[in-house]
N, C-alpha and C positions, 0 to 999 in steps of 0.2 A: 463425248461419252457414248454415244449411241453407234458412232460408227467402231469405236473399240469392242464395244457389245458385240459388232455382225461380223465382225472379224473374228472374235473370240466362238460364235458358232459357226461358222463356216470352217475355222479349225476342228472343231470339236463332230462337226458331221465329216470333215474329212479323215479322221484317224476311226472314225466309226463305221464308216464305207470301206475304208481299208481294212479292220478288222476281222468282220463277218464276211469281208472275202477272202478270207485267210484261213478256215477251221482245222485247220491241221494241228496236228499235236509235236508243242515242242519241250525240250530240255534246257531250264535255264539254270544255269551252276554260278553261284558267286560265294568268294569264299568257301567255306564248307557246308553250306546250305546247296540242294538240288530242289528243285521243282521242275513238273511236267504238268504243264498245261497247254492249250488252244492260244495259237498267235490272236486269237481276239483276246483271250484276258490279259495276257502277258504285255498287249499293246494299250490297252485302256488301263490298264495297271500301273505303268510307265508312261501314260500320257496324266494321268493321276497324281504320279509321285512328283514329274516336272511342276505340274499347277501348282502344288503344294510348296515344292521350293521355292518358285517363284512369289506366291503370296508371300511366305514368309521374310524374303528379302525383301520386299517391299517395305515390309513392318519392320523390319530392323531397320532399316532406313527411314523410315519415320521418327520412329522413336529415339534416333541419334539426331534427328533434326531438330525433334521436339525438347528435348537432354542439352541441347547444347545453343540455345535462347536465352541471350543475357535475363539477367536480373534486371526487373524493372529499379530505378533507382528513385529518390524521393524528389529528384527533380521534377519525375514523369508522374508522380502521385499527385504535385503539387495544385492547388485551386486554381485555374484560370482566371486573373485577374484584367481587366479592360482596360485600355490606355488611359491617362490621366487624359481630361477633359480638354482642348483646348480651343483661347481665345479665338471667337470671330474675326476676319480681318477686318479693319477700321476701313472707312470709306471715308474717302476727302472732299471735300465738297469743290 
């Protein structure tokens, strides 16, 4: 988990080094929507919106993992009972 962590900022200082050396002013057009703004927002913006998608897939996959675990049945309810007792071996003289 921890080296996932340094991974996940050493990403996150990389797109952020690249950013703020970028301050130029760009045009971004999708569908009928335009914006203009600095390749730093537009790139932490879009580095944003991946995190995002990616959590969320995560959780949908979870949640079909966890959706799709039988039903415990009453076998698996049932009391734990100990084996029946048995005799000593006889010893022969």
């Amino acid at each position: 988990m921890q080296a996932l962590l340094a991974i996940v900022a050493i990403l996150m200082f990389g797109v952020a080094v690249f950013a703020f050396q970028n301050p130029d002013s760009v045009t971004v057009r999708f569908l009928h929507w335009q914006l203009s703004a600095t390749v730093a927002v537009v790139t932490i913006a879009s580095a944003a919106a991946g995190a995002l998608a990616a959590a969320l897939a995560s959780l949908a996959a979870r949640f079909v993992r966890w959706t799709r675990r039988p039903a415990p049945s009453a076998r698996d309810n049932a009391p734990v009972t100990p084996p029946p007792p048995t005799a000593p071996p006889q010893s022969h003289p």
